[in-house]
Structure formats: C-alpha cells, structure tokens
C-alpha positions as CSV (number, residue, x, y, z in Angstrom):
1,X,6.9,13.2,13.5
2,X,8.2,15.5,15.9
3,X,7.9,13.4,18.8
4,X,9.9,10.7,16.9
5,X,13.1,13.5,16.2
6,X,13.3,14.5,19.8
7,X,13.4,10.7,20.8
8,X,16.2,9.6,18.0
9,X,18.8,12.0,19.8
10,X,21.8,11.6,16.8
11,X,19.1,12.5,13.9
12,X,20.0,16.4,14.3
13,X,23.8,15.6,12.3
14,X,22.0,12.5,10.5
15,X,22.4,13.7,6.8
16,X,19.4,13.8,4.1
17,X,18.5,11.1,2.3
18,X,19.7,11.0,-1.3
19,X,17.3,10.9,-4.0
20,X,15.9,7.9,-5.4
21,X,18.5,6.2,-7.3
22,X,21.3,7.8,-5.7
23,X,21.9,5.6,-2.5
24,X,19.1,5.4,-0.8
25,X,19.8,1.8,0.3
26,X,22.9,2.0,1.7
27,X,21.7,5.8,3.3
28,X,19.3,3.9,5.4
29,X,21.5,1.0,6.5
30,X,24.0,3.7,8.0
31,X,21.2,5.8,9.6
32,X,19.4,2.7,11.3
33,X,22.7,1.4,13.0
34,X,23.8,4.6,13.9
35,X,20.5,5.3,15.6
36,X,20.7,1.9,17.2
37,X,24.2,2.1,18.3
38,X,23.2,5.4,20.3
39,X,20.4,3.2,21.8
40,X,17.3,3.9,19.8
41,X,14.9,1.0,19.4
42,X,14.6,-0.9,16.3
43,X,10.9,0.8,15.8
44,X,12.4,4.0,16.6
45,X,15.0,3.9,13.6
46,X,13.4,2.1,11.0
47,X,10.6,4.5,11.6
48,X,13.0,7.2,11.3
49,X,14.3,5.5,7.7
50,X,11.1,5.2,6.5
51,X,9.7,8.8,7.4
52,X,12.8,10.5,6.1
53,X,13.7,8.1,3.1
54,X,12.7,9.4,-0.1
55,X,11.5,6.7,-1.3
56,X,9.1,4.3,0.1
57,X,11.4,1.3,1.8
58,X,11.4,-2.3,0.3
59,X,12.8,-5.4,2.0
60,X,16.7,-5.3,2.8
61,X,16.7,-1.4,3.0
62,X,16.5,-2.0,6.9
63,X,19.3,-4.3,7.8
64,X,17.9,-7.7,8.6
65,X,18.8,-10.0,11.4
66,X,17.6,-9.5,14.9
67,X,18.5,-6.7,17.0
68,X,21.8,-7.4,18.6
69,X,21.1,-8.2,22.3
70,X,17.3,-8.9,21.2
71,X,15.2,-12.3,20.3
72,X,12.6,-10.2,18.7
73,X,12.9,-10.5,15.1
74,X,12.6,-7.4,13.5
75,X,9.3,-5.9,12.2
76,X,8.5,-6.6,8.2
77,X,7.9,-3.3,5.9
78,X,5.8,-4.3,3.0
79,X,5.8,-1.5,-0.4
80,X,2.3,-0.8,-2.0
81,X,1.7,-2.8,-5.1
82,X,-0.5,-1.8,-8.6
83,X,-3.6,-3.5,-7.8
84,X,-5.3,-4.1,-11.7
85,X,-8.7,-5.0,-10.5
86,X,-9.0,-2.5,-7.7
87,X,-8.3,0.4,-10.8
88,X,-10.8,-1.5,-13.0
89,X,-13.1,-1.2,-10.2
90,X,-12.8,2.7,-9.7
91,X,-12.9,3.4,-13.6
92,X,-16.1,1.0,-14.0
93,X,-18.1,4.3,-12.4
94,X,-16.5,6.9,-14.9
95,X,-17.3,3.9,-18.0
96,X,-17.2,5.7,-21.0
97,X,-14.8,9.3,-20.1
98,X,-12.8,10.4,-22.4
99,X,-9.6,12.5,-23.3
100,X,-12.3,14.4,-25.3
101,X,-14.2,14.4,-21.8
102,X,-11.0,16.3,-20.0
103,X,-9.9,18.8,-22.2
104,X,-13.8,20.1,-21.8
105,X,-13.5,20.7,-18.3
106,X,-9.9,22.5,-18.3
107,X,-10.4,26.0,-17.7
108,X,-7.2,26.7,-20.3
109,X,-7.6,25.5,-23.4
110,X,-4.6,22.6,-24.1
111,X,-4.9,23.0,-27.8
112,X,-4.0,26.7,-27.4
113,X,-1.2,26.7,-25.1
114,X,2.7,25.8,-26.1
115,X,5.6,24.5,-24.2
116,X,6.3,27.9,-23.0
117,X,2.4,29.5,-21.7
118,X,2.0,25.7,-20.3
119,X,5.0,26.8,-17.6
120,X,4.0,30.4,-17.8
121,X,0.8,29.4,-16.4
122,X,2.3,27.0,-13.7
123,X,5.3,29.0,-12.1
124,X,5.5,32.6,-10.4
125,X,7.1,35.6,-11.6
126,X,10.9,35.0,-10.9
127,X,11.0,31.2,-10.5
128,X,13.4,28.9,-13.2
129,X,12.2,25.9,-14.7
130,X,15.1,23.4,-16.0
131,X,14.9,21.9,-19.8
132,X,15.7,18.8,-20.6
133,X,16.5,16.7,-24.1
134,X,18.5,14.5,-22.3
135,X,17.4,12.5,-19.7
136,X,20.9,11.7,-17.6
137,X,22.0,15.6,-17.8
138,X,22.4,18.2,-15.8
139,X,19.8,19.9,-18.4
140,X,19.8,21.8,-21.7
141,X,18.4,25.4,-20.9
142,X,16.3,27.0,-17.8
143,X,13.1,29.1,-18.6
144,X,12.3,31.9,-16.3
145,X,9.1,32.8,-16.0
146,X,8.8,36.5,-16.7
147,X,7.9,39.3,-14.2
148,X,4.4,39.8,-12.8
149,X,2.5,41.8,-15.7
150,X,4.9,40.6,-18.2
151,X,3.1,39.0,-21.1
152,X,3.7,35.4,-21.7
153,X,6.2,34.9,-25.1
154,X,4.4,31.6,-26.3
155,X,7.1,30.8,-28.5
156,X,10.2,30.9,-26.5
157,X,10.9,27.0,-26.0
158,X,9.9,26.6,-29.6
159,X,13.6,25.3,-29.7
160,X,13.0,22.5,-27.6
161,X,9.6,21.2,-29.9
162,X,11.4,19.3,-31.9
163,X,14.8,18.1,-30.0
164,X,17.5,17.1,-32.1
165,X,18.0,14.0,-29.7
166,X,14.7,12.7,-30.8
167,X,13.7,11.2,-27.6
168,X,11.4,14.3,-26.4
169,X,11.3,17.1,-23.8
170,X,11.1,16.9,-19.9
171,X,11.2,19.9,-17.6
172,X,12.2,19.9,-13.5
173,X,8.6,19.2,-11.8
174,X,9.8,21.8,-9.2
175,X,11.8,25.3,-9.8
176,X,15.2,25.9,-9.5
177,X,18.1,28.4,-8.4
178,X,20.0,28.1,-11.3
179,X,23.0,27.6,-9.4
180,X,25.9,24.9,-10.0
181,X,26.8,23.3,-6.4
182,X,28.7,20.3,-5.5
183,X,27.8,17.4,-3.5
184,X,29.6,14.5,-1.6
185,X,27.1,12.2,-2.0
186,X,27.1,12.7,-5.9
187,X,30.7,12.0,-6.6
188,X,31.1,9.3,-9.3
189,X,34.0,8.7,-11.7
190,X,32.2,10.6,-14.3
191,X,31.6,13.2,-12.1
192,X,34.7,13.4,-9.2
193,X,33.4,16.6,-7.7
194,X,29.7,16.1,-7.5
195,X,28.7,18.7,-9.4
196,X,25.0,19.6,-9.7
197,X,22.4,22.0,-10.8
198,X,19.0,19.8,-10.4
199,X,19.3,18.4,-7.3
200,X,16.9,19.0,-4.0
201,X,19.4,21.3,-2.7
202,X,19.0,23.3,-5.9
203,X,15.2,24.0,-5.1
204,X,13.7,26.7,-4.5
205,X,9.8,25.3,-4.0
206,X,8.2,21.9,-3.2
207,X,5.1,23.0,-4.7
208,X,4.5,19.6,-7.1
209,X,4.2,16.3,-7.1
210,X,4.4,14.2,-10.7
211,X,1.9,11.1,-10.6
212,X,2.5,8.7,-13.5
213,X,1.8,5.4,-14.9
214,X,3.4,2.8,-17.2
215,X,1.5,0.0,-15.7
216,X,-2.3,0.7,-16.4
217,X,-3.8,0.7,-19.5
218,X,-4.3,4.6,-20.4
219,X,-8.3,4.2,-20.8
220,X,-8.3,3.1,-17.0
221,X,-6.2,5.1,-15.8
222,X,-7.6,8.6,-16.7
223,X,-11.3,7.1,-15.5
224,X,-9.5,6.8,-12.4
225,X,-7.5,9.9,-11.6
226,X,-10.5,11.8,-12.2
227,X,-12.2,10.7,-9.6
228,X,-9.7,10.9,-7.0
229,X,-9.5,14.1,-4.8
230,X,-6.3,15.4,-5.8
231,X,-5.5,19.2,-6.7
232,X,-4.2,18.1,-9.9
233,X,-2.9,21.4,-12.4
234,X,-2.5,19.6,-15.6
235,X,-2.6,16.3,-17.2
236,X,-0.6,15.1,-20.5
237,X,0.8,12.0,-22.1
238,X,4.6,11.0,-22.0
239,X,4.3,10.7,-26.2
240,X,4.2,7.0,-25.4
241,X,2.4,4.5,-23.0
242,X,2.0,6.8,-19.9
243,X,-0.1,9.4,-18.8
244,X,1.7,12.4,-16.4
245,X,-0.6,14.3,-13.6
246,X,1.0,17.0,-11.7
247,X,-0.1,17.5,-8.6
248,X,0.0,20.6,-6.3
249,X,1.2,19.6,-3.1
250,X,3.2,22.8,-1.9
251,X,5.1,21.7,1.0
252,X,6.8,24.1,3.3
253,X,10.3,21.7,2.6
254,X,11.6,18.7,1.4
255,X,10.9,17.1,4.3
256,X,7.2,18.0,4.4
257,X,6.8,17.5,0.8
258,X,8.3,13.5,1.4
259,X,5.5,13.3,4.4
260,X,2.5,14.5,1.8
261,X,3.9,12.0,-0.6
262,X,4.1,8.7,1.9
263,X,0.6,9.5,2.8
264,X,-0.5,9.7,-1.2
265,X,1.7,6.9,-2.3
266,X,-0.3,4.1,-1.0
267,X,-3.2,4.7,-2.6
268,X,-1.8,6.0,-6.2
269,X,0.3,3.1,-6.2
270,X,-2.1,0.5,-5.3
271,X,-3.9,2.2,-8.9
272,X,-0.8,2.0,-10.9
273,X,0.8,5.1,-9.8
274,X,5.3,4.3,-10.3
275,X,6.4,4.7,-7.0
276,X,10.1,5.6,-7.9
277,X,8.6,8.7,-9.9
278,X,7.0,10.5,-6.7
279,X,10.3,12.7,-6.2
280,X,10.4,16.1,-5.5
281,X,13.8,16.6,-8.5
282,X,11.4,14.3,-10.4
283,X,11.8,15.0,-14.6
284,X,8.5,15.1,-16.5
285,X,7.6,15.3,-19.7
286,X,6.9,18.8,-21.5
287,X,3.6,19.0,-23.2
288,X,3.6,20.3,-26.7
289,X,6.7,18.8,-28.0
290,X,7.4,16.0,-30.2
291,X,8.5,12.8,-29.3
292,X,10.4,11.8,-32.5
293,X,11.3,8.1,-31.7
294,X,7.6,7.3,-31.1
295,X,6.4,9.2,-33.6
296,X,4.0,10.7,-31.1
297,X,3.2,14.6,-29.8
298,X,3.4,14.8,-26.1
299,X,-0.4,15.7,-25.6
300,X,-1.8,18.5,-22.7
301,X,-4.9,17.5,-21.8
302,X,-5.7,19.7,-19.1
303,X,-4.3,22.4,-17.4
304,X,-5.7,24.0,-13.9
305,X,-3.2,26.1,-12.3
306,X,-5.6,27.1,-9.8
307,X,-7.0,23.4,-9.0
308,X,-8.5,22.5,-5.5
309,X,-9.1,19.0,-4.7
310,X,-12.6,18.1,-6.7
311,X,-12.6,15.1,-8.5
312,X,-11.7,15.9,-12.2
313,X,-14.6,14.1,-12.9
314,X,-17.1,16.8,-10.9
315,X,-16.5,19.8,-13.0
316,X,-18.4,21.3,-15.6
317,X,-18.0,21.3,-19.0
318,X,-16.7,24.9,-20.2
C-alpha cells in the first residue's frame, strides 16, 4: 500500500471515497482518469480504486475501453460471490450446533442483558453510540456510555424497545462525535447543505466490523461463523431472516479499517456474508428490542467484548 501512494503522485488531494451508496461509482471513474491523465498506469489506478473504494469494485466502476494510446485491453475485476455448497460444506463439521449451543459459550449471559448493558459492555467510557428507528435518518437519540466506574443503567434505551415506527431498532456499528457537519458530497435536494451526523467523518473509532447475511439459511450460517477465526463480540438476529456478527477489527483509520475489510470480504462473502453491509458507518440491529412488523424480538445470542480470534465453536461451555 504505501509503495502504491508514493507512485500515484495526484492521490495526496484525491478525496475519500464516499460510502457505499453514496457515489461510489462515479468517485472511482474520476479518480482512475485523473490518475491516468497524470500518467499513472492503468494497474496503478484501478489498484488505487480498488484499495481505497469502500466497497469492493464490480464491473463498470473502472471505466472500460482500452487505455487511450494502449492496445492492451484493460484488466477484468471479478466481486466474490455466496458460494451455497461451499457454506454447506463448512457447517456439515459443526452438524447439529445450536442457538442453544451459543448462548452456552458467551461469557455474558444474553438473556440477562438489555439494549442498554449490550452497548455498555461494547463501548468505552466517553464514547456515543447513535439510535436509530428509522433507517434513512440522521438518527433518533445517542447513548453515551457512562464514565469508567459508573454503573451500567440497564434500562435507559427502554424507550427504544418498543419503537413507535414498528420496524425495530439499529445502533451506529462504530461510535460517534455527536457533532452535526456538512458535506459536499452529501448534498441532495432533500438535503441542499449536506448535513450529517453519522457519517465516517463523524467517527471517532474503527473498532467494528458488522458481518451479516440474508442469503444463507440461518441453521448454516451460525454452523459456519463459528468456526471461522474471527474476534467476533456478539451475535444476534435482525428480528427477521438474518443473523448480525460484529466483529472487532480496530483499525487505526478508515483507511486501515477498509484494508482489514478487503482482506475478510472474500471469504465471508463467498459464505453468504452481504458485501454492501461491511461499512465502517454501517447500521445494525439493536438486540433486545422488538421488531413489531415481524412480530419477532431481535435476539442476543452471544456477547464477548473481550473476544480473540478462536473459533466460536472451540470454547467451553460456561
């Protein structure tokens, strides 16, 4: 990586890549032409795209057409696909491991903890967690985790249990500032002056990673995360089809946390793993609250803060 940056000479004023959803496209057509006009090679700037894209690339994100000048066509960038049999496979050697089977190896309890000791137990003294009851928002409250020594007050987010909106709960994987700013690359008609207070900007750690699945079938899927080496902190369903991991990564910077994710990607995604949902400003769900248009509690199932990469499926039963 760093002898790619000192080679592509304009990539100090290149700006960051939007999130997912919010240009990434047409953020990688500029930057690979405006590398190429100031004489990088074609490898040299679609490497550049797809190391500092937030989002692994698919075909047409790199402009296609030979390189002007060039008879070489270009090179082809293919995107991980769910591979069903290869996640049958893995979950063939857990055959038989359970929900019941997880919640006995977390060291917390998940049938003790609420929506507000589940972040209490995740974030440090200081650090603010965005709320969410509606999905496209900028976010319905913040929890701050309280000061070292400061006992948890389970019930704070009790409020957000049972969301008026019906639809369920979803918290900001990674914490917050709690600060409103604006952004150029934000500005819609609905919102002229690009005003946010959840985007990656807004962060103040890179420390997870959410890995999720509405592809597999459920069964499957939890045989296989188990037995991949992953420190994963908690586990808990969507109050629907899929089942949310989150992963602790903690990346010194955006830009670290996108390189742990391209080289974890491949593999989760080959297993089922969405692809669009590895983002660092990615929503998840917030276990312990009800989910009243599926009629369904979003479910903790484990809970680790202090998880190191063995296999789920290694630990003891507590």
């Amino acid at each position: 990586m760093a002898i790619l940056q000192q080679k592509c000479r304009g990539a100090r004023s290149i700006p960051p890549c939007p999130t997912s959803g919010e240009g990434v496209h047409a953020w990688c057509f500029h930057v690979y032409n405006r590398l190429r006009s100031e004489g990088e090679s074609h490898e040299q700037a679609a490497n550049y795209c797809e190391q500092h894209a937030t989002r692994s690339l698919t075909p047409g994100d790199i402009p296609n057409g030979h390189t002007p000048g060039s008879s070489s066509p270009r090179p082809r960038f293919f995107k991980p696909t769910y591979k069903p049999d290869r996640l049958t496979a893995l979950a063939r050697r857990m055959d038989g491991f359970s929900l019941t089977d997880l919640a006995e190896r977390s060291p917390i309890r998940p049938s003790t903890q609420t929506p507000a000791s589940f972040l209490h137990a995740l974030y440090l003294p200081g650090e603010n967690v965005r709320i969410f009851t509606k999905f496209i928002s900028q976010g319905q409250g913040t929890a701050t985790r309280e000061p070292e020594g400061t006992p948890c007050n389970a019930h704070e987010l009790d409020e957000f249990i049972r969301p008026a909106e019906g639809n369920g709960t979803w918290f900001l994987c990674n914490p917050i500032d709690g600060k409103t700013i604006h952004l150029d690359r934000l500005k819609t008609e609905t919102n002229p002056t690009g005003r946010t207070c959840r985007a990656e900007e807004n962060l103040t750690a890179f420390r997870f990673l959410v890995v999720e699945s509405d592809k597999a079938d459920p069964a499957l899927w939890i045989a296989g995360l188990v037995q991949i080496p992953l420190p994963i902190v908690a586990i808990y369903s969507s109050g629907g089809k899929s089942i949310h991991a989150l992963v602790r990564v903690d990346a010194e910077n955006g830009q670290h946390w996108r390189e742990i994710k391209s080289k974890l990607a491949p593999t989760l995604v080959t297993l089922g793993a969405d692809d669009s949902a590895m983002t660092a400003v990615r929503l998840t769900r917030l276990p312990q609250c009800y989910r009243a248009e599926k009629d369904r509690w979003q479910e903790l199932y484990y809970l680790n803060p202090t998880a190191d990469e063995t296999p789920l499926s290694q630990l003891p039963t507590l």
